[in-house]
N, C-alpha and C positions, 0 to 999 in steps of 0.2 A: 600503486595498490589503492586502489577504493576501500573505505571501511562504513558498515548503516549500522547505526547503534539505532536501534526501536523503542520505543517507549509507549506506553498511553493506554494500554490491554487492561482487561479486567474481569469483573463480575457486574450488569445491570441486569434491571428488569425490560422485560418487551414493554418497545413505546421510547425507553430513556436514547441517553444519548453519550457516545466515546468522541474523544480526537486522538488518532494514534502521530507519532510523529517520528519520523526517519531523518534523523540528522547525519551528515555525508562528511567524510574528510577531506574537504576540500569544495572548491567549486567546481562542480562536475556538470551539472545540468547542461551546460551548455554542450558539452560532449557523450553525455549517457542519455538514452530513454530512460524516465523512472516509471514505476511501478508498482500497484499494490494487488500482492494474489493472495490466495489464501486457501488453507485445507482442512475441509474437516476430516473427522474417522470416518476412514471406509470408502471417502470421494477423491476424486482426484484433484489436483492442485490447479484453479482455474483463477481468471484474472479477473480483477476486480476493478480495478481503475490505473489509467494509466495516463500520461504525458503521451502526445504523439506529434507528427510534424506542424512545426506554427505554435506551437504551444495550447494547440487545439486539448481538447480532452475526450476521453473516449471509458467507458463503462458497461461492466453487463450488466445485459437486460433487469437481473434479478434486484440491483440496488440503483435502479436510477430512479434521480427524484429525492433519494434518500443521502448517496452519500455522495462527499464531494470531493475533489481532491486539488490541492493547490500544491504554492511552496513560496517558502521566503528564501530570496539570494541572499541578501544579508545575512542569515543566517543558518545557509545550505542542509535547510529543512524542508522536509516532502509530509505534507499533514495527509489525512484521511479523517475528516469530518463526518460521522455515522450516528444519522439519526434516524427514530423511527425504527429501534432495534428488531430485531425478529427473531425468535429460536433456532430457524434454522442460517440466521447470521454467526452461530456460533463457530467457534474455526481457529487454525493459528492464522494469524496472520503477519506476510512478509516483505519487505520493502525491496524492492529487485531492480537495479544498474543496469544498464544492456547496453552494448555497441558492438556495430558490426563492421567488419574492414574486410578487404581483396584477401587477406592471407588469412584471418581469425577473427574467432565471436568470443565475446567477452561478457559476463555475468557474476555480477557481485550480489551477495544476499546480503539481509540481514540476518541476525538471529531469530525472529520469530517474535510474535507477544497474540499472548491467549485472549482468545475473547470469547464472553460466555453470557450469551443472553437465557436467563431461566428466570421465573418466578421466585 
């Protein structure tokens, strides 16, 4: 069993700046995709940044330049560095496991952490 405990959500203003962080039970990276998606009200749940093969990184169009996304092994954390906030960056946001095999597809979430860019 995979477990992402989330942290780092909040309340700034447009301009400031979050790190949210997804700490993993265990060291998984090497065997999960991670990833950061996120939803606001009323939109759909779209992906925000992600780990992909090579250890390349991959991001929508909407936050690049802005946010960034790493990880420490040592400490089998998945950051999301978000600068440059924007109002409609508001949203939950959530840390996502993925692995896919011949027989099953696998997807651990986190619980979520609110983020709320407003004046």
């Amino acid at each position: 069993q995979v477990q992402l405990v989330e942290s780092g959500g909040g309340l700034v203003q447009p301009g400031g700046s979050l790190r949210l962080s997804c700490a993993a039970s265990g060291s998984i990276f090497s065997r999960y995709t991670m990833g950061w998606f996120r939803q606001a009200p009323g939109k759909q749940r779209e992906l925000v940044a992600s780990f992909i093969s090579g250890g390349r990184t991959n991001y929508a169009d909407s936050v690049k330049g802005r946010f960034t996304i790493s990880r420490d092994y040592a400490k089998n954390t998945v950051y999301l560095q978000m600068n440059s906030l924007k109002p409609e960056d508001t949203a939950v946001y959530s840390c996502n496991a993925h692995r896919s095999t011949v027989v099953a597809e696998y997807d651990y979430w986190g619980q979520g952490t609110q983020v709320t860019v407003s004046p």
